[in-house]
C-alpha positions in Angstrom: 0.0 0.0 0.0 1.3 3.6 -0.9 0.2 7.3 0.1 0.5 10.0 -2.4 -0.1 13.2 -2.0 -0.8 15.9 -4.9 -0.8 19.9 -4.6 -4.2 19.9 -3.3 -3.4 18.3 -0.6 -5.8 15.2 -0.9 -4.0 12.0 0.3 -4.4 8.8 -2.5 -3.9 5.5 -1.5 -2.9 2.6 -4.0 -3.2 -0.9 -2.4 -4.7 -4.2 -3.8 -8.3 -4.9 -4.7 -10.2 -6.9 -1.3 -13.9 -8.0 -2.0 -15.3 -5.4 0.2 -14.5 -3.2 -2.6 -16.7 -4.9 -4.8 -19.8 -2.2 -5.0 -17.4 0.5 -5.8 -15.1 -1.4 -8.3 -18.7 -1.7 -10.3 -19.3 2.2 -9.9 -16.1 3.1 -10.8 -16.1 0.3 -13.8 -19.7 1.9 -15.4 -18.6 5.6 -14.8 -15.1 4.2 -17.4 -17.6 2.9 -19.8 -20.0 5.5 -19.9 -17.0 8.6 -20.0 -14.6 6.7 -21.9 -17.1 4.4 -24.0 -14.9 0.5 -24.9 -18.3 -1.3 -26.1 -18.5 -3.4 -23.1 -21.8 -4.3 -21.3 -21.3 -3.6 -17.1 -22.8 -5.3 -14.5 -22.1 -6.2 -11.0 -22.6 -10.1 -12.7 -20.0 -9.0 -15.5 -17.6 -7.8 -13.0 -17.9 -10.9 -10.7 -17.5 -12.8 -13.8 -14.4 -11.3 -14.8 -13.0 -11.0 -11.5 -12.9 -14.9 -11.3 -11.3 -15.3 -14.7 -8.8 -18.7 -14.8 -5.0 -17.9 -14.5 -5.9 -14.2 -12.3 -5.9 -13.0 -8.8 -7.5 -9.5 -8.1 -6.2 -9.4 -4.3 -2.6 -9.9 -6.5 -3.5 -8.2 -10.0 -5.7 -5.5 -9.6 -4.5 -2.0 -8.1 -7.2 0.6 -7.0 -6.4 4.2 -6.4 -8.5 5.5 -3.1 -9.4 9.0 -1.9 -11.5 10.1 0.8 -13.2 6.6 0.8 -13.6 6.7 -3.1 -12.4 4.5 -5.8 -11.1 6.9 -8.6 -9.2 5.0 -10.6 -7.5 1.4 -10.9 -4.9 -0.4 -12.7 -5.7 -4.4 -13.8 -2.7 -6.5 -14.7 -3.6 -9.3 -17.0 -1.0 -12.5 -17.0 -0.5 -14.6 -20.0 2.3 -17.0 -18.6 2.7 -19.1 -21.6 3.5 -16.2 -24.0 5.5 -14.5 -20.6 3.7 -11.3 -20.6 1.0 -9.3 -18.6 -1.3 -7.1 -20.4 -2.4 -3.6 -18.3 -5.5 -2.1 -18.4 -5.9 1.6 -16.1 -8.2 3.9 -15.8 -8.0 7.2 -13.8 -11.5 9.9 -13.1 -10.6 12.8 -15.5 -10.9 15.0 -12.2 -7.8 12.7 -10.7 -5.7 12.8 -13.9 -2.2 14.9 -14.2 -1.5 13.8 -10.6 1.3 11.0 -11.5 -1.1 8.5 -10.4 -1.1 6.4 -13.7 2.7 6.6 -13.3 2.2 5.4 -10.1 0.1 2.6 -11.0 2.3 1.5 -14.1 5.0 1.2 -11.0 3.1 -0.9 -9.4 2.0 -3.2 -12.6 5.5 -3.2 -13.0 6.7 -4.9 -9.9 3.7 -7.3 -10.2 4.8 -8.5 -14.0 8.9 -8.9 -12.4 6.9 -11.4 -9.5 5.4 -13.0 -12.2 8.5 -13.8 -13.7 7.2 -12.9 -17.3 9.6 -11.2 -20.0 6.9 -8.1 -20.7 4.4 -5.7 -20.0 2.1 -4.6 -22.9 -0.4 -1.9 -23.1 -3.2 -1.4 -25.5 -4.3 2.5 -26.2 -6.3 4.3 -29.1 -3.8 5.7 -31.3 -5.1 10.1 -30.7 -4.3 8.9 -26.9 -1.4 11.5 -27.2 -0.9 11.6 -23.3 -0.8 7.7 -22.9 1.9 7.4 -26.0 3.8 10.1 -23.9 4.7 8.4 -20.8 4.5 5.2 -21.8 7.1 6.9 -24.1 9.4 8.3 -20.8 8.5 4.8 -18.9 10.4 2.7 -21.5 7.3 1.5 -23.4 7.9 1.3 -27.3 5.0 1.1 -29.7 5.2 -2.7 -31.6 2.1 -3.3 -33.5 -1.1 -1.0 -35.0 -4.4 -2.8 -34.7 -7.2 -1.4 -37.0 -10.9 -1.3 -35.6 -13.5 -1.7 -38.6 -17.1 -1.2 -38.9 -19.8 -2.5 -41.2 -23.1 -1.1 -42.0 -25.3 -4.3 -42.2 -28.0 -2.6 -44.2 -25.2 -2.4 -47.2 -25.1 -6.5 -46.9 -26.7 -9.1 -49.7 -28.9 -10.9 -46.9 -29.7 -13.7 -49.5 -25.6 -14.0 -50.3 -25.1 -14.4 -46.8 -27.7 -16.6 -46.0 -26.1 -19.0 -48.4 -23.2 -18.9 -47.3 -24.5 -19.8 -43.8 -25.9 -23.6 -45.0 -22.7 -24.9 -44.9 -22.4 -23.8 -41.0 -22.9 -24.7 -37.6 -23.3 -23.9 -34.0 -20.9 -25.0 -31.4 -22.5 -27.9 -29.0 -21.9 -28.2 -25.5 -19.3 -30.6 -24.8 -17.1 -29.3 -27.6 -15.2 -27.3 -26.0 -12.6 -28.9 -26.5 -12.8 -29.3 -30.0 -13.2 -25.0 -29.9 -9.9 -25.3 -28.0 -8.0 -27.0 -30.5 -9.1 -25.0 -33.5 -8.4 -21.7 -31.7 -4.6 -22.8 -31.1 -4.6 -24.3 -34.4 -5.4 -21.3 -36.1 -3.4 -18.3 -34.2 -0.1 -20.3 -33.3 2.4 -18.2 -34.2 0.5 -15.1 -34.3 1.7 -12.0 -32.5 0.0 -11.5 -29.0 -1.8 -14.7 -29.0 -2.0 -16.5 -26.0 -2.6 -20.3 -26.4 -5.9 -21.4 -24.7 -6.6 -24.0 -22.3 -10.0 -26.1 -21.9 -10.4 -24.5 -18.5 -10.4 -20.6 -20.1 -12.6 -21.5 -23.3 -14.9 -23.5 -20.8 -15.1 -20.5 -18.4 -15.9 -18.2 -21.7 -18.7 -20.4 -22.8 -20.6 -20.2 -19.2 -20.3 -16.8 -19.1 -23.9 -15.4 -18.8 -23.7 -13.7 -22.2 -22.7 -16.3 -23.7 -24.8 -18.2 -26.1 -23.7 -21.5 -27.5 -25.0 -20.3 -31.0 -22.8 -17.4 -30.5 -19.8 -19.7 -32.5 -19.9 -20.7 -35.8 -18.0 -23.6 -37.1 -17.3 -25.5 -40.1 -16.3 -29.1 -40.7 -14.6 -31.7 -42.7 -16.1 -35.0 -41.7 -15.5 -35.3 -37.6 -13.3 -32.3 -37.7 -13.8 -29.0 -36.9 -11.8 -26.3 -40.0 -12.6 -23.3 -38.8 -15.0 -21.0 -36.4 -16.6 -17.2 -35.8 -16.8 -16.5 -32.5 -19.1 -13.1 -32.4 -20.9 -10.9 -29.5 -23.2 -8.4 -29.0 -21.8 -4.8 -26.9 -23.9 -3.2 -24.5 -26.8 -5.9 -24.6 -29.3 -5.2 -21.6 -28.8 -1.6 -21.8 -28.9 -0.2 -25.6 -31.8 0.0 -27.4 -31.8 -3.2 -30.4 -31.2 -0.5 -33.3 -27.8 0.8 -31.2 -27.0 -2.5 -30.5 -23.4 -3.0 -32.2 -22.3 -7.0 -33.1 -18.5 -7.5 -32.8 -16.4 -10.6 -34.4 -14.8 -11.4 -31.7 -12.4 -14.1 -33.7 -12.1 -15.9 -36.6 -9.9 -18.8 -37.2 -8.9 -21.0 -39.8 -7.2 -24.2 -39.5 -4.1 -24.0 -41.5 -4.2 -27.2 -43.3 -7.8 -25.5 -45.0 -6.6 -22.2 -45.8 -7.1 -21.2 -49.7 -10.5 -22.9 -50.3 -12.7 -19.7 -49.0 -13.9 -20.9 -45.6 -13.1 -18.3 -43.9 -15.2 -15.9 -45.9 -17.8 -18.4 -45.7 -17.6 -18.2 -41.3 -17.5 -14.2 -41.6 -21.2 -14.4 -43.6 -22.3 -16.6 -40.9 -20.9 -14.9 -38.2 -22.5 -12.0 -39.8 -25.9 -13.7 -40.2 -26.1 -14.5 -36.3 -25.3 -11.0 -35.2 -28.1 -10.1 -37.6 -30.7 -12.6 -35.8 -29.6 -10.5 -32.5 -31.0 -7.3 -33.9 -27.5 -5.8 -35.1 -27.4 -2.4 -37.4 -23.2 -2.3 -37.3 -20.6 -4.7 -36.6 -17.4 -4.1 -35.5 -13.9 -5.9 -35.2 -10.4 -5.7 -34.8 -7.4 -6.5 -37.0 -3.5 -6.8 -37.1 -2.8 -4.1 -39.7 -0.1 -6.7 -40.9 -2.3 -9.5 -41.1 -2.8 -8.6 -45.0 -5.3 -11.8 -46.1 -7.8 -10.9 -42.9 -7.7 -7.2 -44.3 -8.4 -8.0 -47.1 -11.1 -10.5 -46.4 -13.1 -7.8 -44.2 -12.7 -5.3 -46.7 -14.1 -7.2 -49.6 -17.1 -7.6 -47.3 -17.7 -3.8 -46.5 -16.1 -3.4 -43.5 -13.9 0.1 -43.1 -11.7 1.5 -41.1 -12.9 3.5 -38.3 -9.9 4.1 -35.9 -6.8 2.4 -34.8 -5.2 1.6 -31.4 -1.1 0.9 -30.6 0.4 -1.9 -29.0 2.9 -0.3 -26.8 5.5 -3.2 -25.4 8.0 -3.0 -21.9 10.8 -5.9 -22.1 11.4 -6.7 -18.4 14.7 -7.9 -17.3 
């Protein structure tokens, strides 16, 4: 726990998360959405969810910043052990910022990755975040990779195309989820940032309470499973069904099927169940160096709205 005091006098405190803190992690969680908007749904259920994520400890991973009795900001490290990094997540109340307390936080993130014993810290930010790139810029951070965020219109889309193209498709089936495992580390080994999954995280992802089981798409050759679209809706429970926004969450191919169109065929399908759930736009995200994904979402409509940096820290 540390004490840091600013020129106003007031007195922060930056310890570890403890359940009593619960009520005002979700406070402080739903005021970063609404100010700072990411797409994500919150709930006090969402936040118990993620709080008991496989692999994480919030009395060990999550930092909160107190004043006064309030929670103002917080700082979430994410560990990935098999790919030895954390990822960190902050947030600050723009009436807190400009104090040094997301230095302070990135400190403390910091020592948490070195206990870890992982090889480096990575930090995900919108690329016009001109204050972020600057001291993650003085703190040794060095931007490594541009992800683009695209958006589609669905009222532009050939619904009698897509439909089509869905036939060939289906839903994931409880009891696969191993099967979802194997095609997921099938298709992104190698790839930069990805994390290889075990059965214990995909099986904690598939009873989350938004999941749906028809939420993934997958195709087949005989008994085995080729490729899958994995899509979600943002801010479901709380946006009216014509702001509702669909996002394709991932889309993978396995390797040995690549060339014959299937991932195109998943994308449509994808497309087509984030259509039955009353999405006008879809979103996604995209390695700007992964040219044949580009390519494939562009030739379906999708456009580049913004981009965010990958900014890396290599730990000794």
């Amino acid at each position: 726990m540390m004490s840091v005091s600013n020129m106003s006098n007031s007195h922060y405190t930056i310890r570890n998360y403890q359940p009593a803190d619960f009520n005002k992690f979700v406070l402080l969680s739903v005021e970063a959405e609404r100010l700072e908007p990411a797409g994500r749904y919150i709930s006090p259920q969402v936040i118990a969810e993620d709080l008991g994520r496989p692999n994480y400890s919030p009395e060990q991973d999550l930092f909160i910043v107190e004043v006064a009795g309030n929670l103002v900001g917080y700082m979430d490290v994410a560990p990935e052990l098999t790919v030895e990094r954390v990822i960190l997540n902050s947030w600050v109340q723009p009436g807190h910022r400009r104090r040094g307390l997301s230095i302070k936080l990135l400190s403390y993130a910091i020592r948490r990755a070195r206990e870890l014993g992982v090889k480096a810290a990575h930090v995900n930010i919108r690329e016009d975040n001109v204050v972020a790139e600057s001291v993650l810029s003085e703190l040794g951070f060095e931007c490594v990779r541009r992800f683009l965020e695209l958006r589609l219109d669905m009222a532009q889309l050939r619904w009698q195309d897509i439909d089509q193209a869905a036939l060939g498709c289906r839903h994931l089936r409880r009891g696969e989820e191993d099967k979802l495992t194997q095609i997921q580390n099938r298709s992104f080994a190698g790839t930069w940032g990805y994390n290889p999954n075990t059965m214990e995280e995909v099986t904690y992802r598939t009873n989350l309470s938004s999941f749906s089981l028809e939420d993934v798409v997958l195709t087949y050759d005989g008994d085995k499973v080729t490729g899958y679209c994995w899509t979600e809706v943002t801010g479901e429970g709380e946006a009216a069904i014509g702001e509702r926004k669909g996002r394709i969450f991932m889309l993978g191919v396995d390797p040995d099927y690549r060339g014959v169109d299937i991932g195109r065929r998943l994308l449509l399908a994808g497309l087509a169940r984030l259509r039955s759930k009353g999405v006008r736009v879809a979103v996604l995200s995209v390695d700007s160096e992964n040219e044949t994904a580009c390519a494939l979402y562009r030739s379906v409509g999708f456009e580049v709205r913004t981009s965010s940096l990958w900014y890396e820290k290599v730990l000794n």
